[in-house]
N, C-alpha and C positions, 0 to 999 in steps of 0.2 A: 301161518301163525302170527304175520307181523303185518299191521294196520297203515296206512300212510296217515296223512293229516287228517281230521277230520274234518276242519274249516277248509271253506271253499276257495278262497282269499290265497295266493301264493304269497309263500312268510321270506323275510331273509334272514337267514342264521349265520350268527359266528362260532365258527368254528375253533377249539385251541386244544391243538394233540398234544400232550405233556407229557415227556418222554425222560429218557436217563441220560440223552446226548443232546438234545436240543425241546425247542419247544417252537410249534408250527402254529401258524394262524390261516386263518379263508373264512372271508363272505361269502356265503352262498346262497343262491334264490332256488328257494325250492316250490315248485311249479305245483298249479293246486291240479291238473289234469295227470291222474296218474299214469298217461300212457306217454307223459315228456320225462326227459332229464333232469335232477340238478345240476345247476350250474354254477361251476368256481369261478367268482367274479372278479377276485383278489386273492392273495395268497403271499405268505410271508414265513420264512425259518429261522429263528435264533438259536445262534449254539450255547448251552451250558459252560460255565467255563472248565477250563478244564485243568486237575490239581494232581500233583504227583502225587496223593496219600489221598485216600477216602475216607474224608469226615462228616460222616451223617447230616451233623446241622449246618455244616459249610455248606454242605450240597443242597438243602432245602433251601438255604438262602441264596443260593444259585442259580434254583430253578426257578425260585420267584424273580429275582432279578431279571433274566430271560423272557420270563411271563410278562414281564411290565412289558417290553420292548414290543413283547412281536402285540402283545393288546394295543399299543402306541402306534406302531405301523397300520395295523389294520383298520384303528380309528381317524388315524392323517389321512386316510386315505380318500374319505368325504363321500365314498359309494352309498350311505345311507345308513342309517339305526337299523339296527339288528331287532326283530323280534322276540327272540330268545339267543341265550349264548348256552353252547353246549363242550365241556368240557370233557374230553377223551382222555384220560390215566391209563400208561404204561406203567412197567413195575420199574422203580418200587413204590408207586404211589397209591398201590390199591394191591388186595389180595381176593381171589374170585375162590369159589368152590361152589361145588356141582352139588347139588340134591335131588335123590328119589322119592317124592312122596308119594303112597299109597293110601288107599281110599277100597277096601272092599265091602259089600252088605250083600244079606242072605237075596234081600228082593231088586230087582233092577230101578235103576233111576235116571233123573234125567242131569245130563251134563251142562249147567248152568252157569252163567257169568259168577251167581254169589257161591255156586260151590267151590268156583277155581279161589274168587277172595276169601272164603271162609279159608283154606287150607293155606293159602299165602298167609293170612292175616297168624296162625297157629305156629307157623315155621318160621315166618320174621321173629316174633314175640320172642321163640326157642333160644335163636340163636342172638338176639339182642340181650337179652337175661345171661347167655353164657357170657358173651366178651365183658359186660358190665362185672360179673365177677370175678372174672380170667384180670383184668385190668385194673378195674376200679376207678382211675383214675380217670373223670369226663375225657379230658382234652386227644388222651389217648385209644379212647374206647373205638375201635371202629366204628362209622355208621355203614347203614346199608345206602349203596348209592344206585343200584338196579336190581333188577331181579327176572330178567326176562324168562318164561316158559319155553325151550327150545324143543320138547318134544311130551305126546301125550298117544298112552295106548287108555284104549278101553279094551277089556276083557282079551285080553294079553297081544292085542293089536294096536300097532302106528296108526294111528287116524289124523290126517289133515286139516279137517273142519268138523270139530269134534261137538261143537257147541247145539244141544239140541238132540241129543244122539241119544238112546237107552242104553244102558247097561249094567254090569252089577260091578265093576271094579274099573279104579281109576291109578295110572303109574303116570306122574308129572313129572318128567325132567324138568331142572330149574338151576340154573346159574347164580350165585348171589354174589355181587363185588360189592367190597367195604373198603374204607379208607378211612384213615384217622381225622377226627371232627378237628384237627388244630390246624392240618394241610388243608381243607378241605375249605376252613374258614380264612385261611392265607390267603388261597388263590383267590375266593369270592371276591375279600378285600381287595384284591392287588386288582378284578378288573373293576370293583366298582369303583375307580378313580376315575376311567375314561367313560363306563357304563353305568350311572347311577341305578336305576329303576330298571332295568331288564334282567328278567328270569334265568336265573345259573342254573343249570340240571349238571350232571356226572353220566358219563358212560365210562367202560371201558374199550381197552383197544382188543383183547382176545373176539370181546362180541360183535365188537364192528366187523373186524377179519371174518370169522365165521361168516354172520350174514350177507357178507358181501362176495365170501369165497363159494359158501350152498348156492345162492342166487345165479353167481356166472356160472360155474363149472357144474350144472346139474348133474352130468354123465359120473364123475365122482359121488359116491356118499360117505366111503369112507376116507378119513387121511389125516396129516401131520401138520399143524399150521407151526410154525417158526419163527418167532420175531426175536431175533439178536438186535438187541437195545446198545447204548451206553456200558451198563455197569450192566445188567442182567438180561439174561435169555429164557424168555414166554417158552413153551410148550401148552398145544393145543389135543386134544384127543377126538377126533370127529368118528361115531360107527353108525353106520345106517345113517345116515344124515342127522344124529346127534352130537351135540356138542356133551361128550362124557364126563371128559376131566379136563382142569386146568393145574399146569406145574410152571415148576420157575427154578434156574439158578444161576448164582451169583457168577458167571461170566459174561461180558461184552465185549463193543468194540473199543472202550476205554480202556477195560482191563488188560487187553492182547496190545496194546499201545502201552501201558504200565509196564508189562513185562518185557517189552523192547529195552524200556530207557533205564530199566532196575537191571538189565544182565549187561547192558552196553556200557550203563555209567551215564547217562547222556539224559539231555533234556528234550521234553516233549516235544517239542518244535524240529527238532530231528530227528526222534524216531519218528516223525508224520512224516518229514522229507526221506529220510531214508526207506519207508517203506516204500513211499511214493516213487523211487527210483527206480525198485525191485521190480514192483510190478507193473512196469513202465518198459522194463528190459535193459534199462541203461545203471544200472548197480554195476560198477568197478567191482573186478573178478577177488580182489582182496577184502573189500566190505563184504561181498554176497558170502564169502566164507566165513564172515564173523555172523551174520545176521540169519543163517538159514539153519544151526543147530535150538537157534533162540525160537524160532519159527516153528520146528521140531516140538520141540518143550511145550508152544503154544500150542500147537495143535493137539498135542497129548493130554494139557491139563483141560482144554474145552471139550475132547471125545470121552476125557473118561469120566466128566461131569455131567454130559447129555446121557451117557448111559447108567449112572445110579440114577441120574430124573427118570429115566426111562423104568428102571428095575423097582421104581417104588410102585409101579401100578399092577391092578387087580390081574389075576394069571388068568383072567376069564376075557380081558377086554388081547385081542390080535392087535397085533402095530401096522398098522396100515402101508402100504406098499406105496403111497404116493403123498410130498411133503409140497405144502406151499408155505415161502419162505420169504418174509420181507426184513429188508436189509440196509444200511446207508450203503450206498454205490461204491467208495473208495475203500471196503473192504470186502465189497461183496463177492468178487472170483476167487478171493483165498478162501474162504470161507465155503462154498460152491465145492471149490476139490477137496476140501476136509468131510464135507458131507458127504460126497459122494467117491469117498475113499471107501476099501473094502471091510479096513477094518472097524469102523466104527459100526455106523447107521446101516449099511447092506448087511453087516454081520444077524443080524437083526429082526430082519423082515424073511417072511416067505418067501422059498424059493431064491434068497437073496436077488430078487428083481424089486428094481427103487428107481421111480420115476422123482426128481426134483425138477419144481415151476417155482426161477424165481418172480415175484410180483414187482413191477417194475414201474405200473402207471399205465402203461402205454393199450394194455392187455383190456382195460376196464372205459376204456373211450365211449363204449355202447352201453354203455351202461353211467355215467357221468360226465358233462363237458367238460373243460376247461378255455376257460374265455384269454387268460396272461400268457397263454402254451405251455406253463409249467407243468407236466406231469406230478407233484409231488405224491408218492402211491400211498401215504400215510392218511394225508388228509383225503383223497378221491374213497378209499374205500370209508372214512369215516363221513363222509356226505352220502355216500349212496345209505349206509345206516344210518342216519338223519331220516335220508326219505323213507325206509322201510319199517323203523322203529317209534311207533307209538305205543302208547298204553295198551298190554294184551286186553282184546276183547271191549274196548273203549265202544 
């Protein structure tokens, strides 16, 4: 379903993953031979800063600040002009939602490039019409910043290469991520300082993960993708090799650092050292007794948030038995045995059998180089959807 480039020409893109903890940059040459790799030529991470109380425009203005730096590192760097820049939104910078369009007639027809745009062009319009008067207000209105097609039956069948096909009824899975036109025009601003005249596009991070997780791990179709962010936690819904639903809530690895320095008393800078001591194994026997009922607490307030996100979906879609999970590293094995505690997430699934893959970088080598040796697994999976993602049907 997903096209590479269609010029012959290999392009080089910049890359900027825009996250709720930091904001990532990479050059990348993407190779016009579809049977090579792209390649991370450069590669750069700014962290967000980071405020004991969350305050919505403090935080915009924080992520744009970030944004500047890592578009400034990646421009000093003199590898060359990017062809296009493509930016990747985590939440809370974008909100995604799944649609099933349907298409039946009495006589069979054929499955065309203009029927897929005729029904995209009816279901954007829908949902553009709605937020414009859910909102009103331009700056705030969402736009639509994708819309890939992830799965397509004709006549109640998955088909692959459906273009050309006869049939009398058409089911189009569809993703649509939106983002508010006032961020959307932030970021633009903030790299056309370094990038005047080169093309901004929007992805998001749920669809890069999917694409990149379908592709490697074919032997899966169904499963749980995971991104604990910053401030908020993605949830992914994969069945049959569909991307179903997309959820979200409001815990991260900010927040679970929030709630250290608000039970402790204590300032950020020490609950990072102090956790970092824990799970290090060198926490003094009298801290670890202060810090492990707090730990408790955390763990309690993020399992029983993953499971009302869990409880809001349809009783028809099964929860899949196996989760890929991408994570920052310095909290990622606390997080690991929260998951894969009994009572939360195993409670859950069938058979309470739950396989967790965390994604790491290291896993996706064959599938993306890196030229600096940086693993970063944020930006590698959003390169390989770089190379995999063009206009459906282009």
């Amino acid at each position: 379903m997903d096209f590479l480039f269609s010029s012959k020409k290999e392009k080089l893109v910049a890359i900027f993953d825009i996250g709720s903890g930091s904001v990532g940059g990479a050059l990348v040459q993407i190779p016009s031979d579809q049977k090579k790799l792209p390649t991370i030529i450069k590669s750069t991470r700014v962290d967000i800063v980071e405020r004991e109380e969350l305050d919505f425009n403090l935080f915009l203005k924080d992520m744009i600040l970030a944004l500047g730096f890592a578009v400034r590192n990646i421009y000093q760097s003199k590898l060359g002009a990017p062809d296009e820049i493509v930016c990747v939104l985590a939440s809370p910078w974008y909100i995604s939602e799944t649609r099933l369009i349907k298409l039946a007639k009495e006589h069979s027809f054929t499955f065309t490039k203009k029927v897929v745009d005729d029904l995209l062009d009816k279901e954007i319009s829908s949902l553009d019409a709605l937020y414009k008067n859910k909102y009103g207000d331009v700056e705030s209105t969402p736009e639509v910043i994708e819309h890939p097609i992830v799965g397509v039956s004709l006549n109640g069948y998955l088909v692959d290469d459906p273009l050309g096909k006869k049939t009398r009824s058409i089911e189009m899975n569809m993703v649509i991520s939106l983002s508010p036109k006032m961020c959307l025009d932030k970021i633009k601003e903030t790299i056309s300082k370094n990038y005047h005249h080169t093309p901004v596009s929007f992805s998001s991070f749920m669809v890069a993960s999917y694409i990149s997780v379908r592709d490697r791990y074919m032997n899966h179709d169904s499963y749980l993708l995971l991104d604990i962010g910053g401030e908020v936690t993605d949830v992914g819904i994969v069945a049959k090799g569909v991307l179903k639903d997309s959820l979200s809530f409001p815990y991260g690895r900010k927040t679970f650092f929030r709630d250290i320095c608000k039970e402790l008393k204590i300032e950020l800078r020490d609950a990072y050292e102090l956790f970092s001591l824990y799970s290090k194994g060198t926490l003094s026997g009298k801290e670890k007794e202060k810090l492990l009922p707090i730990l408790s607490l955390a763990e309690k307030s993020w399992g029983s948030s993953f499971r009302e996100c869990i409880n809001t979906l349809p009783r028809t879609l099964t929860l899949p038995n196996v989760m890929f999970l991408t994570i920052d590293r310095d909290v990622k094995d606390w997080f690991v045995k929260v998951i894969n505690s009994e009572e939360y997430i195993q409670s859950m699934v069938p058979n309470r059998k739950f396989t967790l893959v965390t994604i790491d970088g290291n896993e996706f080598l064959n599938m993306c180089n890196v030229k600096d040796g940086n693993c970063d697994p944020f930006l590698m999976l959003e390169s390989i959807n770089v190379m995999r993602k063009i206009e459906i049907y282009e």
